[in-house]
C-alpha positions in Angstrom: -4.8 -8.2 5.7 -3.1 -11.5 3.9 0.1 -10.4 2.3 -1.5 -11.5 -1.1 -4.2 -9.1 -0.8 -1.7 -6.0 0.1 0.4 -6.9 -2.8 -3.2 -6.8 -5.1 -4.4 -3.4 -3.2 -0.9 -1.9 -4.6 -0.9 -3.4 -7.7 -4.4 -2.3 -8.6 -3.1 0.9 -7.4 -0.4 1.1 -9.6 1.8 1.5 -6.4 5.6 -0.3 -6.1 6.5 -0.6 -2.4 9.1 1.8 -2.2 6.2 4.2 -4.1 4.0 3.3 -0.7 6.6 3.3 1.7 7.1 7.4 0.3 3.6 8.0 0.8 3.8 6.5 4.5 7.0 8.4 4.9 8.5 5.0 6.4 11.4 3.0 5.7 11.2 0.5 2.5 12.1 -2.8 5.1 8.7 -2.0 6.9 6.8 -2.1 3.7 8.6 -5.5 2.2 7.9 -7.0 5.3 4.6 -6.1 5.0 4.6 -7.7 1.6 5.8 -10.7 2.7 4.0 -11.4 5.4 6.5 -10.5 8.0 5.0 -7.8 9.6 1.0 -7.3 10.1 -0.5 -4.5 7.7 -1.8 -1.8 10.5 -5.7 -2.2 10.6 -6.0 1.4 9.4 -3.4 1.0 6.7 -5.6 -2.3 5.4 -9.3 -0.3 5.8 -7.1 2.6 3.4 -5.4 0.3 1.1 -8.9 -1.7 0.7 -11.0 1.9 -0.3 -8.3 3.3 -2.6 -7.8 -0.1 -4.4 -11.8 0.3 -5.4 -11.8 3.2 -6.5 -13.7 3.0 -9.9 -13.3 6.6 -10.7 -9.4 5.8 -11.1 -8.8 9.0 -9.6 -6.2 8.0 -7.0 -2.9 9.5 -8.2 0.7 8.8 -6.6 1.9 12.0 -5.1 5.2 12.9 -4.1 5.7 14.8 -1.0 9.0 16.9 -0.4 
């Protein structure tokens, strides 16, 4: 996955980084690098980030886990 189309999966998600870097339960530096193309987006991450950006139903929420 291209960084520019990680960046447009989270923004049609309505996602910030550190919002996706909660749900991963990762640090923040792994997610900006994956925004900037410093670090691959995990295969299974990508196939995720592709089917929840989609969503037409707009029923994906953020969640936050304790």
């Amino acid at each position: 996955m291209a960084p520019e189309e990680f960046r447009r999966c989270l923004y049609n998600l309505q996602w910030s980084l550190p919002d996706l870097a909660e749900v991963l339960q990762c640090d923040l530096s792994v997610v900006e690098a994956m925004s900037r193309g410093k670090a691959n987006v995990p295969p299974l991450l990508a196939i995720w980030l592709r089917l929840l950006s989609k969503n037409t139903l707009g029923l994906v929420q953020t969640y936050t886990y304790n």
